[in-house]
N, C-alpha and C positions, 0 to 999 in steps of 0.2 A: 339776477339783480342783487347786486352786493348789499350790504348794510345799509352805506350813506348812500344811496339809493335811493332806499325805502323810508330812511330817514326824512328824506327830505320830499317826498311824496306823499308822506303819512299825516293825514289830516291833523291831528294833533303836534306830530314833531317836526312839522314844517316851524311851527312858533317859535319853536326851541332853537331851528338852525336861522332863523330870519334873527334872533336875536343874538346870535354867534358874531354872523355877519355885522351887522349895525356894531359891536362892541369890542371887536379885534379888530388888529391891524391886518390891513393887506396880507401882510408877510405873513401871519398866521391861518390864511385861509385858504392857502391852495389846496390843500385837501379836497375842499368844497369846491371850489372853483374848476379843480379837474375834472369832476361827477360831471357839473353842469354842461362846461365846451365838451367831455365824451360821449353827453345824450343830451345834447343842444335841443333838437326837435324836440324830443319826448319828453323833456323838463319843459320846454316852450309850450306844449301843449298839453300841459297836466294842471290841474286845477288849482294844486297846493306846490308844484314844480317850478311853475311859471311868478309865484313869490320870491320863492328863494333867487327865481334866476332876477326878477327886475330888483332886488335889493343889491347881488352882484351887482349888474351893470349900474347902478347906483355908485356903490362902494367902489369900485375900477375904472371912476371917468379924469380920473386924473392921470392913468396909468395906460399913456398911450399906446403902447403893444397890447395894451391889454383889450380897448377898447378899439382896435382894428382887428383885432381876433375875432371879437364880438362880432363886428359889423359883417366881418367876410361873411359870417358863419348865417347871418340875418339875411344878406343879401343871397347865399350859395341856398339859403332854406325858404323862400318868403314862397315857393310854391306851397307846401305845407305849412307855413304859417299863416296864412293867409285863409286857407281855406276850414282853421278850428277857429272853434269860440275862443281857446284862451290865448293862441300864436298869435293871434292880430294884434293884442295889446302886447306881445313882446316886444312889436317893431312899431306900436304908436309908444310904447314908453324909452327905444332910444332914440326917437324925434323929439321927445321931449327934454331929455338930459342930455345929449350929441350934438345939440341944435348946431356947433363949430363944422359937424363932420359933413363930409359928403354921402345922402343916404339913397343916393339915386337909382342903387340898384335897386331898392325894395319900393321904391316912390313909382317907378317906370313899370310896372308888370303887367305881363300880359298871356291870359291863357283863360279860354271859354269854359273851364272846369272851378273857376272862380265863384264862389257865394256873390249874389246881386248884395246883399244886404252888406256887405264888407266893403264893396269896390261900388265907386260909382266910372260909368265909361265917362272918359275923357278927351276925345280924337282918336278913338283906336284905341287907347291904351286906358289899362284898370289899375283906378288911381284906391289906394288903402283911405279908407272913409276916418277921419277922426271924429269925434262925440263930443 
């Protein structure tokens, strides 16, 4: 695990880089932004990972490539995000700032290793519970 890594995992220096984010420009962060899409999951489902990442997807919703990167990477992951406490609010916070995009690959899921408490069934298919 490199630096910015741990940077942005570390309970305390997650503040530091959520505050990065929010105060540069796009174009200043891809540093950040390559950690994140290189450990998509594992940033998605970290405690202090999964800030840094919903302030990204925040920050990159104007920035159309950027926010189909996102999405692939939401929808090619929503098996494992779906089934942590902190990956489900990944994909309920870009239903929330996306609302333009098509999120159907993560809205449609279907696999009986799914948390009852995250999905309610729907026809078959497990639908991501929002709060």
């Amino acid at each position: 695990m490199c630096i910015r890594d741990r940077l942005i995992t570390d309970a305390q220096a997650t503040h530091f880089v959520q505050k990065i984010v929010q105060n540069f420009s796009l174009s200043h962060l891809d540093f950040i932004y390559e950690v994140i899409i290189a450990s998509f999951v594992h940033m998605a489902n970290h405690q202090y990972g999964l800030c840094v990442l919903k302030a990204i997807m925040t920050k990159v919703k104007e920035d159309e490539r950027r926010v189909h990167e996102i999405i692939d990477l939401l929808t090619k992951s929503t098996d494992q995000l779906v089934q942590d406490q902190y990956g489900n609010y990944a994909i309920q916070h870009a239903f929330d700032i996306y609302p333009s995009y098509k999120l159907s690959g993560c809205l449609l899921y279907t696999s009986d290793a799914a948390d009852d408490l995250l999905c309610v069934d729907l026809g078959g298919r497990r639908i991501i519970k929002k709060k």
